[in-house]
TIKELO-392458 format. One record per residue: residue number from 1; residue in one letter; x, y, z of N, C-alpha, C in turn. Coordinates in nm, 2 decimals. Layout:
! residues N
<site><nr>NUM</nr><rest>A</rest><n_x>X</n_x><n_y>Y</n_y><n_z>Z</n_z><ca_x>X</ca_x><ca_y>Y</ca_y><ca_z>Z</ca_z><c_x>X</c_x><c_y>Y</c_y><c_z>Z</c_z></site>
...
//
This chain:
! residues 88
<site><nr>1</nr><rest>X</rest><n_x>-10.96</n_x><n_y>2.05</n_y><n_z>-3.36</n_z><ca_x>-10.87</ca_x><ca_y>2.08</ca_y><ca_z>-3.47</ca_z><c_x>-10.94</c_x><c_y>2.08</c_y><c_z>-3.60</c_z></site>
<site><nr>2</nr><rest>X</rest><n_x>-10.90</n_x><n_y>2.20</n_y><n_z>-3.68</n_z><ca_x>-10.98</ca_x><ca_y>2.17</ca_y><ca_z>-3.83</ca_z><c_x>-10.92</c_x><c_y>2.07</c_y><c_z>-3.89</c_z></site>
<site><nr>3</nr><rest>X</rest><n_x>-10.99</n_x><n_y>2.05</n_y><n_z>-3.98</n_z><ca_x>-10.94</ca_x><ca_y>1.91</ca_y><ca_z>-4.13</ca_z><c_x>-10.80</c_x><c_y>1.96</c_y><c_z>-4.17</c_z></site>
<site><nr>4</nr><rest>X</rest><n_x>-10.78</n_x><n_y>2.07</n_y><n_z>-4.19</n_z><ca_x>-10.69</ca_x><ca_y>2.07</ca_y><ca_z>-4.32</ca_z><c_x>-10.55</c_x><c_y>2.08</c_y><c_z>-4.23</c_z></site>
<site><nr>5</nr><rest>X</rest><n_x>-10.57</n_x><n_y>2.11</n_y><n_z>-4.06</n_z><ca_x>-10.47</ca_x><ca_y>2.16</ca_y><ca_z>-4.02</ca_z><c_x>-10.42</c_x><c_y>1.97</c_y><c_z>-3.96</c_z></site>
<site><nr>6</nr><rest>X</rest><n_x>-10.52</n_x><n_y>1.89</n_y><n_z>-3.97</n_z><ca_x>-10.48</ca_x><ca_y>1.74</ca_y><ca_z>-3.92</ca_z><c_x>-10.45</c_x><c_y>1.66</c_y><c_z>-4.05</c_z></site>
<site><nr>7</nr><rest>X</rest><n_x>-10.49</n_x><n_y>1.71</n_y><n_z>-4.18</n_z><ca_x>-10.45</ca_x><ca_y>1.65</ca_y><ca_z>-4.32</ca_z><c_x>-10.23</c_x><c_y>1.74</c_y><c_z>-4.32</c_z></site>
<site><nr>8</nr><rest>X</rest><n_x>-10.24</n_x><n_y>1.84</n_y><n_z>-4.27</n_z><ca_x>-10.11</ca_x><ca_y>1.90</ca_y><ca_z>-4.30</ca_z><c_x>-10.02</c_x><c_y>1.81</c_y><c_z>-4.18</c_z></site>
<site><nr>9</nr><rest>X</rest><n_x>-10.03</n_x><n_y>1.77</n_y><n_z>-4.05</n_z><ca_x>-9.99</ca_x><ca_y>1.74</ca_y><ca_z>-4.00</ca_z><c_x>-9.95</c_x><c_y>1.63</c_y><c_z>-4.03</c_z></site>
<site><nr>10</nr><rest>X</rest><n_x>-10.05</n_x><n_y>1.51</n_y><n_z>-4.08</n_z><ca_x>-10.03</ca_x><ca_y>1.40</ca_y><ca_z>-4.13</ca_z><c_x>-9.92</c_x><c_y>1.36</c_y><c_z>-4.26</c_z></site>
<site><nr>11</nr><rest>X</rest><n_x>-9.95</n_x><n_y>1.50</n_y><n_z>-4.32</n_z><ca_x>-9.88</ca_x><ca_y>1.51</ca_y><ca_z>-4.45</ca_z><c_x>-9.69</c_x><c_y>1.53</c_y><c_z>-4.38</c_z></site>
<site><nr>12</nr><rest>X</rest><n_x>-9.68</n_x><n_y>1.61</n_y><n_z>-4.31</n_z><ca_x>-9.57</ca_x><ca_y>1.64</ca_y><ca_z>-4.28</ca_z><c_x>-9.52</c_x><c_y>1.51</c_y><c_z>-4.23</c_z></site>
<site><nr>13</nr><rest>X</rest><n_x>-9.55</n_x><n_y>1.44</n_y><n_z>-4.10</n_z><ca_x>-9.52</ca_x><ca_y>1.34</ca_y><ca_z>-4.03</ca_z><c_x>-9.49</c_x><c_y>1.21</c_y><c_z>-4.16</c_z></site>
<site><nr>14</nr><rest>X</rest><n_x>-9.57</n_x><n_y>1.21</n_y><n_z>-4.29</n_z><ca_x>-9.50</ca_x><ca_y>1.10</ca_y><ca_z>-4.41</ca_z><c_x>-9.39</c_x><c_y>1.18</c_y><c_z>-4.47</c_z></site>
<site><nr>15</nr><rest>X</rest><n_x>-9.35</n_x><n_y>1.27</n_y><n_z>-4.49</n_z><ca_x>-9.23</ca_x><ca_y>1.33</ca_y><ca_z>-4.52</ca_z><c_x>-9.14</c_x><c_y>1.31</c_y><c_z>-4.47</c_z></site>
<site><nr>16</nr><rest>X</rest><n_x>-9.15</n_x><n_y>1.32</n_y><n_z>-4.28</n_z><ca_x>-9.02</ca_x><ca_y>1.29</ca_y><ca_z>-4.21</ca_z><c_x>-9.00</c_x><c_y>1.13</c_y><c_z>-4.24</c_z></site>
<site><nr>17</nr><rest>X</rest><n_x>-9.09</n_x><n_y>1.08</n_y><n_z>-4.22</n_z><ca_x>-9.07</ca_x><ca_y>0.94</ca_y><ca_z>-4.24</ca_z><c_x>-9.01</c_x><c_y>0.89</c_y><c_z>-4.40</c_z></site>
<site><nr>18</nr><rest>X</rest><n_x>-9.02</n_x><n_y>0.91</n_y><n_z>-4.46</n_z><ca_x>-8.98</ca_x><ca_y>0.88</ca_y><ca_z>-4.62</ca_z><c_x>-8.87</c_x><c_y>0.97</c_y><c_z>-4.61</c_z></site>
<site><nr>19</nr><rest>X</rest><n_x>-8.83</n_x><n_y>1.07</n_y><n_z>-4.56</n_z><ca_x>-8.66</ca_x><ca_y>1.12</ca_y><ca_z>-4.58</ca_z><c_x>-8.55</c_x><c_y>0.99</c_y><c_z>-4.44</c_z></site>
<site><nr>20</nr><rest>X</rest><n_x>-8.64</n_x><n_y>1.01</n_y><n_z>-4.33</n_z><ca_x>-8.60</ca_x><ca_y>0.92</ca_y><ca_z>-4.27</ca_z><c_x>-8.55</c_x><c_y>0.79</c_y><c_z>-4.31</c_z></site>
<site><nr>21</nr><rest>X</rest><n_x>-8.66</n_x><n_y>0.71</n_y><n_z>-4.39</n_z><ca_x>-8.60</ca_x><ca_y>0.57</ca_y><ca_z>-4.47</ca_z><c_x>-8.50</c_x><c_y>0.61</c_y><c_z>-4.57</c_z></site>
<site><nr>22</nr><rest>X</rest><n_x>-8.50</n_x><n_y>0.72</n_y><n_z>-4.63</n_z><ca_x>-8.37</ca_x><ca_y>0.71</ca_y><ca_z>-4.76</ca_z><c_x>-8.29</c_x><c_y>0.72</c_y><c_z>-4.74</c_z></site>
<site><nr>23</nr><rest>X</rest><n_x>-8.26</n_x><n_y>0.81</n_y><n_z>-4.57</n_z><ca_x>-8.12</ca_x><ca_y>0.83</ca_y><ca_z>-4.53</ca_z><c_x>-8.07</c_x><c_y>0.70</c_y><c_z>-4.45</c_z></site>
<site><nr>24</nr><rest>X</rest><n_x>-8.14</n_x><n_y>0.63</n_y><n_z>-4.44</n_z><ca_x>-8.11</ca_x><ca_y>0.53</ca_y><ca_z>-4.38</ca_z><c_x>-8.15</c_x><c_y>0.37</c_y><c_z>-4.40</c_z></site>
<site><nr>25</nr><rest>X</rest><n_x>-8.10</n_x><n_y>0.38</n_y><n_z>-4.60</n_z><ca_x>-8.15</ca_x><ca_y>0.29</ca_y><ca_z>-4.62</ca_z><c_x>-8.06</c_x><c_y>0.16</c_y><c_z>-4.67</c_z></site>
<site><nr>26</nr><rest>X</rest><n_x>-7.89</n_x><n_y>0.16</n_y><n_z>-4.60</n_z><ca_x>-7.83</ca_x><ca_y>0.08</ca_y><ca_z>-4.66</ca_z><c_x>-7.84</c_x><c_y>-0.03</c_y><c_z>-4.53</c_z></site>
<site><nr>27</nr><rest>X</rest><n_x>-7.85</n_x><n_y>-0.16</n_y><n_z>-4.56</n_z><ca_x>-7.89</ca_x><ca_y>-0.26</ca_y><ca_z>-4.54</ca_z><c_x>-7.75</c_x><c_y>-0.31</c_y><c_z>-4.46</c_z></site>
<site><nr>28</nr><rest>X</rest><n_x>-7.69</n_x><n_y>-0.34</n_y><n_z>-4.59</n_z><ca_x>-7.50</ca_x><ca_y>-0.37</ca_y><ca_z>-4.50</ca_z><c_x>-7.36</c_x><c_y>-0.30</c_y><c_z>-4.57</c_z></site>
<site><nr>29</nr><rest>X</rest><n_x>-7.31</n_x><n_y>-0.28</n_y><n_z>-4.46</n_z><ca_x>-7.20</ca_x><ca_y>-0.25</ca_y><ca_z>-4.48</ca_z><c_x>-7.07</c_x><c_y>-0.33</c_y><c_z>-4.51</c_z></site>
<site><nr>30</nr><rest>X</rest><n_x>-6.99</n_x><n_y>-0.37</n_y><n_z>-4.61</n_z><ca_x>-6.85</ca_x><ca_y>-0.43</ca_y><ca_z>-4.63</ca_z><c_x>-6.75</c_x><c_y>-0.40</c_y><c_z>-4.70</c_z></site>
<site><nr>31</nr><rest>X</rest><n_x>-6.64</n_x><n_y>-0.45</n_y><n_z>-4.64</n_z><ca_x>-6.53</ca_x><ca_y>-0.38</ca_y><ca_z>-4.62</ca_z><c_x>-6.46</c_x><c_y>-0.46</c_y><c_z>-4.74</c_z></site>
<site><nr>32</nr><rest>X</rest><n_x>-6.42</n_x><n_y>-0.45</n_y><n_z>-4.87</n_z><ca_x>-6.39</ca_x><ca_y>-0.53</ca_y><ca_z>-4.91</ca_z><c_x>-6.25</c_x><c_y>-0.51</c_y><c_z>-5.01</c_z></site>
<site><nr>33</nr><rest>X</rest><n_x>-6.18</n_x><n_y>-0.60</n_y><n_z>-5.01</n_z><ca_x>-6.01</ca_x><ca_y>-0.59</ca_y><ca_z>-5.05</ca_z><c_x>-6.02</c_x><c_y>-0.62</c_y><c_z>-5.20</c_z></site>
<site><nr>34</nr><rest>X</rest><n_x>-5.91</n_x><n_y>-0.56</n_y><n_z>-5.29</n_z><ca_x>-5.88</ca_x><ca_y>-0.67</ca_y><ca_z>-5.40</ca_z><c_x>-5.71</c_x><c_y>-0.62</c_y><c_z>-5.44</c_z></site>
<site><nr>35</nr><rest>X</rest><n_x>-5.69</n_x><n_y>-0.65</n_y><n_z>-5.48</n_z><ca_x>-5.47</ca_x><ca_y>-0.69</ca_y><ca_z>-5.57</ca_z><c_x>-5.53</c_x><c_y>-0.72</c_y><c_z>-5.67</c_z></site>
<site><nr>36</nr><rest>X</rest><n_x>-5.44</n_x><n_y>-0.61</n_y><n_z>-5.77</n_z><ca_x>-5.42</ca_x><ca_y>-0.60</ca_y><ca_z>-5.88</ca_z><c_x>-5.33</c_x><c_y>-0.50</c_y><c_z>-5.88</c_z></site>
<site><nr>37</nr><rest>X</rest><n_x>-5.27</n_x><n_y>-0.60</n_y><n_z>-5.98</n_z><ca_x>-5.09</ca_x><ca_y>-0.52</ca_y><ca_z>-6.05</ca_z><c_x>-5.01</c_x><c_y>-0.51</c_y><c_z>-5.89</c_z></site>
<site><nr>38</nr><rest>X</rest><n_x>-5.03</n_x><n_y>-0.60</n_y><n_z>-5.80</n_z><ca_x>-4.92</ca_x><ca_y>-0.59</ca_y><ca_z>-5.70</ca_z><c_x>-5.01</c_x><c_y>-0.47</c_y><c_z>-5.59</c_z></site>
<site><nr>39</nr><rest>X</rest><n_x>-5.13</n_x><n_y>-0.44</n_y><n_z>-5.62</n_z><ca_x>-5.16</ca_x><ca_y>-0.29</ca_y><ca_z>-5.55</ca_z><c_x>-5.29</c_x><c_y>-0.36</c_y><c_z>-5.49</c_z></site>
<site><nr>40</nr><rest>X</rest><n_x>-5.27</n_x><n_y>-0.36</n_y><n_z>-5.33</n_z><ca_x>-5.39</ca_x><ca_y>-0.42</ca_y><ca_z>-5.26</ca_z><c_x>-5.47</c_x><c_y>-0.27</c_y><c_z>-5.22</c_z></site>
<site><nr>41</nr><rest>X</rest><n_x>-5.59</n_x><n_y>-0.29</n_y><n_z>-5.29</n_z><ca_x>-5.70</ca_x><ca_y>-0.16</ca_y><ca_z>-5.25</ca_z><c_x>-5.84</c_x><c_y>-0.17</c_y><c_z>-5.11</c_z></site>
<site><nr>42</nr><rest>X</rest><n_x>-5.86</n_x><n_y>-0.12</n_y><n_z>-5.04</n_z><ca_x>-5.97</ca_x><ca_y>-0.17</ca_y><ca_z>-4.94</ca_z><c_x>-6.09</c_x><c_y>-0.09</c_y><c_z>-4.97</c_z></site>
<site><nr>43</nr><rest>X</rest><n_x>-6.18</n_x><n_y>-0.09</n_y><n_z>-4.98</n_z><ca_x>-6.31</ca_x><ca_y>0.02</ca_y><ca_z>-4.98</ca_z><c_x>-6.44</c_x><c_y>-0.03</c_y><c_z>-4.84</c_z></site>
<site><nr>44</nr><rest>X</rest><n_x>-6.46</n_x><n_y>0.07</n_y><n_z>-4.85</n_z><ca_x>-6.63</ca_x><ca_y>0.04</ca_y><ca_z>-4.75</ca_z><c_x>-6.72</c_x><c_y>0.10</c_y><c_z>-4.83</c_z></site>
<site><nr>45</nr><rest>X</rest><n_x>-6.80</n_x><n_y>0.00</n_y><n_z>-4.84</n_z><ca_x>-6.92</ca_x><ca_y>0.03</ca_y><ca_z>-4.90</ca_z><c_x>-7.07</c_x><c_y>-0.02</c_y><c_z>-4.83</c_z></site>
<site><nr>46</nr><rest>X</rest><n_x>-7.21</n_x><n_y>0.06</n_y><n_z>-4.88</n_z><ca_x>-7.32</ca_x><ca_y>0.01</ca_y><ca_z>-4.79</ca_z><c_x>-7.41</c_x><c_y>0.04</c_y><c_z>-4.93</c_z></site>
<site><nr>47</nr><rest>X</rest><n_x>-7.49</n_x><n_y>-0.09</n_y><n_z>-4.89</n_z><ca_x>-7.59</ca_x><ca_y>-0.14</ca_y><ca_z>-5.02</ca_z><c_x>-7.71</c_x><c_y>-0.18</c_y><c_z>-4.91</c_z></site>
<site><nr>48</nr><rest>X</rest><n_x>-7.82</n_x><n_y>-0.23</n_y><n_z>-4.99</n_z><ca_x>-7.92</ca_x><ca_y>-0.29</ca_y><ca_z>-4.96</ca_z><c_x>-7.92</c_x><c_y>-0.46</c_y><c_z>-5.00</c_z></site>
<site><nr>49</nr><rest>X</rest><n_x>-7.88</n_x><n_y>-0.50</n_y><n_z>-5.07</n_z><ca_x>-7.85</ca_x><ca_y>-0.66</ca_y><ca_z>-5.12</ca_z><c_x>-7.69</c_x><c_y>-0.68</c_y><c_z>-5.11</c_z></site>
<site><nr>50</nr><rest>X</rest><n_x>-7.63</n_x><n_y>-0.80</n_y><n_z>-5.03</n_z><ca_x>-7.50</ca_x><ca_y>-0.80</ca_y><ca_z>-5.00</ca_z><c_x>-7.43</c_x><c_y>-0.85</c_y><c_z>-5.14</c_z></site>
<site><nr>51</nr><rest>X</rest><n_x>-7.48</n_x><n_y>-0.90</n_y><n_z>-5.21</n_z><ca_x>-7.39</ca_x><ca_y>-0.96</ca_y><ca_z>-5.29</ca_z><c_x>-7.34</c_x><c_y>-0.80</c_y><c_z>-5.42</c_z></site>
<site><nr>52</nr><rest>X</rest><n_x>-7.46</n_x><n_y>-0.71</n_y><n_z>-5.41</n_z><ca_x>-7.46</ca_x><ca_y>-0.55</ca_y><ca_z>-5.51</ca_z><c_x>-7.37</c_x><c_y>-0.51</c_y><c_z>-5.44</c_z></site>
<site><nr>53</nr><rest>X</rest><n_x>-7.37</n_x><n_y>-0.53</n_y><n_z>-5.31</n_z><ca_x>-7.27</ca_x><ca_y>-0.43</ca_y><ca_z>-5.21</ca_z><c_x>-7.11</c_x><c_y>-0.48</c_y><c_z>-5.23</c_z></site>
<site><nr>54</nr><rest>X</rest><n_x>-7.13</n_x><n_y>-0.58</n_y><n_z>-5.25</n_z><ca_x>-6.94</ca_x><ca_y>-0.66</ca_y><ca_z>-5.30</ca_z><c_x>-6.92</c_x><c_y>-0.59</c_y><c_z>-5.40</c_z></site>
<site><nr>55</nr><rest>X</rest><n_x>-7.00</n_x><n_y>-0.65</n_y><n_z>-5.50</n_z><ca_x>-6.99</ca_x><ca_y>-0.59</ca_y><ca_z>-5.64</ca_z><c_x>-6.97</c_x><c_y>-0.43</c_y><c_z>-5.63</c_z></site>
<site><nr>56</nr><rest>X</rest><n_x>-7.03</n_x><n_y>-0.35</n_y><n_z>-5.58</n_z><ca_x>-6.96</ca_x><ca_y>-0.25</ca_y><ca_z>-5.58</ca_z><c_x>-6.86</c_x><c_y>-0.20</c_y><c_z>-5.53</c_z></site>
<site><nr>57</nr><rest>X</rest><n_x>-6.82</n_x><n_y>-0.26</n_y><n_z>-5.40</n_z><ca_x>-6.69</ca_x><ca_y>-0.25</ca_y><ca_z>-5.37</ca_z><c_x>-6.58</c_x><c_y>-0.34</c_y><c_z>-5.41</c_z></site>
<site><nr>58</nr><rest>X</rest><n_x>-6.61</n_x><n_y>-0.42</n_y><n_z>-5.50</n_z><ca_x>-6.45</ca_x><ca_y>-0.45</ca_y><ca_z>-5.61</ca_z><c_x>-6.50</c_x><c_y>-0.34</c_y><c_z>-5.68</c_z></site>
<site><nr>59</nr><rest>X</rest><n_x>-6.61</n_x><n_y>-0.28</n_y><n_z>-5.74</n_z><ca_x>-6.57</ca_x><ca_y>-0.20</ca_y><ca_z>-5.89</ca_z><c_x>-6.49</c_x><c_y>-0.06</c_y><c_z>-5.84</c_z></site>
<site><nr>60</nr><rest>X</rest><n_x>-6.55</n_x><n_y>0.01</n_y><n_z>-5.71</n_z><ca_x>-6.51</ca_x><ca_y>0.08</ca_y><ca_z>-5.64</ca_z><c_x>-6.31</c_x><c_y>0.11</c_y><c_z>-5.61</c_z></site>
<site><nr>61</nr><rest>X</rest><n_x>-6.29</n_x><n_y>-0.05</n_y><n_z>-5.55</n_z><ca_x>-6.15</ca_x><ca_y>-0.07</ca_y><ca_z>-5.55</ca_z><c_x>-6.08</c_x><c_y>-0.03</c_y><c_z>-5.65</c_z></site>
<site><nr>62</nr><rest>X</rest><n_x>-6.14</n_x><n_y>-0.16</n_y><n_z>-5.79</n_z><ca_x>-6.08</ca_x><ca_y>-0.14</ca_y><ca_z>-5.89</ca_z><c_x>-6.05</c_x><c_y>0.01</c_y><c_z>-5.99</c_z></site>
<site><nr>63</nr><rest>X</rest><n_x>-6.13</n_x><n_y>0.10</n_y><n_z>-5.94</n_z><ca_x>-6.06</ca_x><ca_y>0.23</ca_y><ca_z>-5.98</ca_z><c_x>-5.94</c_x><c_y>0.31</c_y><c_z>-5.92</c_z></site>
<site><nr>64</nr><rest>X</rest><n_x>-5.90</n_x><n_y>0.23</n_y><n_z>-5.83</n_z><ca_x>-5.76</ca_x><ca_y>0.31</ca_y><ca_z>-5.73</ca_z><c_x>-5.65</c_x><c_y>0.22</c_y><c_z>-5.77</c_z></site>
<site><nr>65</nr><rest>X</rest><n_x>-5.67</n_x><n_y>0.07</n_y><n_z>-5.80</n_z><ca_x>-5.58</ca_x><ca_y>0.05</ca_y><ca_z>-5.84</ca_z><c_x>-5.56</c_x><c_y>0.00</c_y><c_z>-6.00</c_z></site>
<site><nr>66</nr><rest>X</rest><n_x>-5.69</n_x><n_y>-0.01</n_y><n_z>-6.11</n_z><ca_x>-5.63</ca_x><ca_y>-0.02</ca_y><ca_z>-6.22</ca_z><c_x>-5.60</c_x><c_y>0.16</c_y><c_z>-6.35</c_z></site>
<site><nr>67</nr><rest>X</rest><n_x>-5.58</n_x><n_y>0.11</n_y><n_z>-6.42</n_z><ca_x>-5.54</ca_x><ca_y>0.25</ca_y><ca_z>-6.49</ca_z><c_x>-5.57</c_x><c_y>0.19</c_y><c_z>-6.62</c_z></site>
<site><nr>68</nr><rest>X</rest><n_x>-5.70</n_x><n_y>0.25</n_y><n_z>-6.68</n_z><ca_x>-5.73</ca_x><ca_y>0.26</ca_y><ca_z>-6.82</ca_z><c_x>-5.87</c_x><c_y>0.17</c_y><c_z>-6.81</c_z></site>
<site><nr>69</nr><rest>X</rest><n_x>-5.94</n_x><n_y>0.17</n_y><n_z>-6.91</n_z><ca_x>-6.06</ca_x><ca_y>0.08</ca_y><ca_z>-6.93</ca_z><c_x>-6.08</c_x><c_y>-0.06</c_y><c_z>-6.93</c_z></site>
<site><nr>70</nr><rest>X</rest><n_x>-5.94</n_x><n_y>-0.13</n_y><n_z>-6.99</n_z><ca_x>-5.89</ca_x><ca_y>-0.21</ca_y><ca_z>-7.01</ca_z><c_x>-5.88</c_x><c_y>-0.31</c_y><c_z>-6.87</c_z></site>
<site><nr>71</nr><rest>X</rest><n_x>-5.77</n_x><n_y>-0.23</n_y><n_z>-6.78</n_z><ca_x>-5.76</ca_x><ca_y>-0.27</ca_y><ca_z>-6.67</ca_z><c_x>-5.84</c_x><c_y>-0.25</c_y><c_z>-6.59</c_z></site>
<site><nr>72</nr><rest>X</rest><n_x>-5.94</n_x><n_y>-0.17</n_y><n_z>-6.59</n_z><ca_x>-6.05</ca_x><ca_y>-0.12</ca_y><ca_z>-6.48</ca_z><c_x>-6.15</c_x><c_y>-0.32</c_y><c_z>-6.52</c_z></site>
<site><nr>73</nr><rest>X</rest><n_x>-6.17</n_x><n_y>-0.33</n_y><n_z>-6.67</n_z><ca_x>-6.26</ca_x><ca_y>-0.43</ca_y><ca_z>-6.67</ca_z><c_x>-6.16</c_x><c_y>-0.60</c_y><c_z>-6.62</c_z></site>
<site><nr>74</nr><rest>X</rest><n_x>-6.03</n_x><n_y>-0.56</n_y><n_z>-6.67</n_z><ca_x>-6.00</ca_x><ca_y>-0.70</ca_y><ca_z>-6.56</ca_z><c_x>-6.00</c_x><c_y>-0.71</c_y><c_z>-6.46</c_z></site>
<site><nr>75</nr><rest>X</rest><n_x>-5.97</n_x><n_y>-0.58</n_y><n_z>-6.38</n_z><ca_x>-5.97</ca_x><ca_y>-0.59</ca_y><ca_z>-6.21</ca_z><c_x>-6.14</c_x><c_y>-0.63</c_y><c_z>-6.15</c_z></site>
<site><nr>76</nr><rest>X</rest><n_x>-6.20</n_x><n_y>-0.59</n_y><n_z>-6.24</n_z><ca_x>-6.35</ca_x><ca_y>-0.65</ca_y><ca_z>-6.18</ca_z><c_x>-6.36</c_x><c_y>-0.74</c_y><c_z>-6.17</c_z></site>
<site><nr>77</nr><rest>X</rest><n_x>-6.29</n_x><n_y>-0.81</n_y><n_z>-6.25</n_z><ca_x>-6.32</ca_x><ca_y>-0.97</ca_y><ca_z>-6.30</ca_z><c_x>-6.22</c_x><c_y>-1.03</c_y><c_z>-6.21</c_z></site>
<site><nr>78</nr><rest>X</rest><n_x>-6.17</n_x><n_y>-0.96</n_y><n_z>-6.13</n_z><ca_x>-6.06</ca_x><ca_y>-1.06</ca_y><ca_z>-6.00</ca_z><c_x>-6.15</c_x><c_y>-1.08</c_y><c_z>-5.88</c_z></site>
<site><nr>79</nr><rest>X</rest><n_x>-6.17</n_x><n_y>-1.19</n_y><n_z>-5.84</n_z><ca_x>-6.25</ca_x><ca_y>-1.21</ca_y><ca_z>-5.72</ca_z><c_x>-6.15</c_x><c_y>-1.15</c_y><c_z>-5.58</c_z></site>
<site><nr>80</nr><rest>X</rest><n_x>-6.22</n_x><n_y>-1.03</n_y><n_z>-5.50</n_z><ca_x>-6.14</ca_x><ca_y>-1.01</ca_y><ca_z>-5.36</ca_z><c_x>-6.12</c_x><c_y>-1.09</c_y><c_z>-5.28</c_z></site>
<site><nr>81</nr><rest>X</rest><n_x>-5.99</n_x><n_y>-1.06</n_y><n_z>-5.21</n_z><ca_x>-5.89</ca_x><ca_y>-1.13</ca_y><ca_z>-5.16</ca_z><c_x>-5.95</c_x><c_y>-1.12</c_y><c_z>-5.00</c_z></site>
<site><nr>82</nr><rest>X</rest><n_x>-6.07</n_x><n_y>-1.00</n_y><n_z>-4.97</n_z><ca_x>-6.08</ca_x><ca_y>-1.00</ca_y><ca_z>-4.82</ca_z><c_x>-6.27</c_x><c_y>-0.96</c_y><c_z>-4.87</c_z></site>
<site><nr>83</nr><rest>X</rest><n_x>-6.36</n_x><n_y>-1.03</n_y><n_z>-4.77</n_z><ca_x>-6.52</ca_x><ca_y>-0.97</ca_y><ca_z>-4.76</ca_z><c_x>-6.50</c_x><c_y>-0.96</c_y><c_z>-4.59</c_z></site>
<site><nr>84</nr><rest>X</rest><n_x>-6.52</n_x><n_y>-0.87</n_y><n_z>-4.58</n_z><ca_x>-6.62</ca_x><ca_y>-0.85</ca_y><ca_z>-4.45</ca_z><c_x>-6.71</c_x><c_y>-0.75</c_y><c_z>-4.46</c_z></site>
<site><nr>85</nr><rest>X</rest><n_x>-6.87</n_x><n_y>-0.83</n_y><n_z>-4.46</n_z><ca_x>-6.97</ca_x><ca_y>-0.75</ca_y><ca_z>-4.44</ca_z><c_x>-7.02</c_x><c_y>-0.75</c_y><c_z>-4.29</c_z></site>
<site><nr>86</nr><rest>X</rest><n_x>-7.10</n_x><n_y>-0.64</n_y><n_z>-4.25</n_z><ca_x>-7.22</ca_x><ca_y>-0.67</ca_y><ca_z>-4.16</ca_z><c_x>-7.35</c_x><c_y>-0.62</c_y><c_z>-4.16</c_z></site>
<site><nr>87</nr><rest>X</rest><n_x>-7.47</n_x><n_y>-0.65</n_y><n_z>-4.11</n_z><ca_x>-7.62</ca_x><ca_y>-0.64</ca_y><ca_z>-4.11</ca_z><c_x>-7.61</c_x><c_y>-0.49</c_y><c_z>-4.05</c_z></site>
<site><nr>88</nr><rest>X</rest><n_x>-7.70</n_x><n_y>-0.40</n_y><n_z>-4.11</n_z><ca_x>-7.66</ca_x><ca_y>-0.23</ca_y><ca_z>-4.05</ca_z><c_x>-7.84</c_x><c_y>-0.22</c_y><c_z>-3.97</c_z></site>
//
């Protein structure tokens, strides 16, 4: 085999690999609840660090159920009512 055609092959085979890891790079998945104003919201979310992955699924939540900026920044600030994560 020539050089350039075993440098191309190599080069290709790190490409699959690095789209490979991006697409499959969330760590865990959870399901997480919050109430606010009487309105219980659920989301699923997948992160790489569990505690980023909560946190985005209350901020997540908190857009379906608060209305305005105001309310969007209290409902963050309510700890959810349900976590279930798991290891992906």
């Amino acid at each position: 085999m020539k050089k350039g055609a075993i440098l191309t092959a190599g080069f290709l085979a790190f490409v699959v690999y690095i789209s490979y890891s991006l697409m499959t790079s969330g760590k865990y998945e959870c399901n997480v609840c919050i109430v606010y104003n009487d309105k219980e919201v659920c989301q699923k979310v997948t992160g790489m660090e569990k505690q980023e992955t909560i946190m985005m699924g209350v901020s997540t939540a908190c857009g379906g159920a608060a209305n305005g900026r105001t309310e969007n920044i209290e409902c963050s600030n309510t700890p959810p009512v349900k976590v279930v994560c798991k290891n992906l």
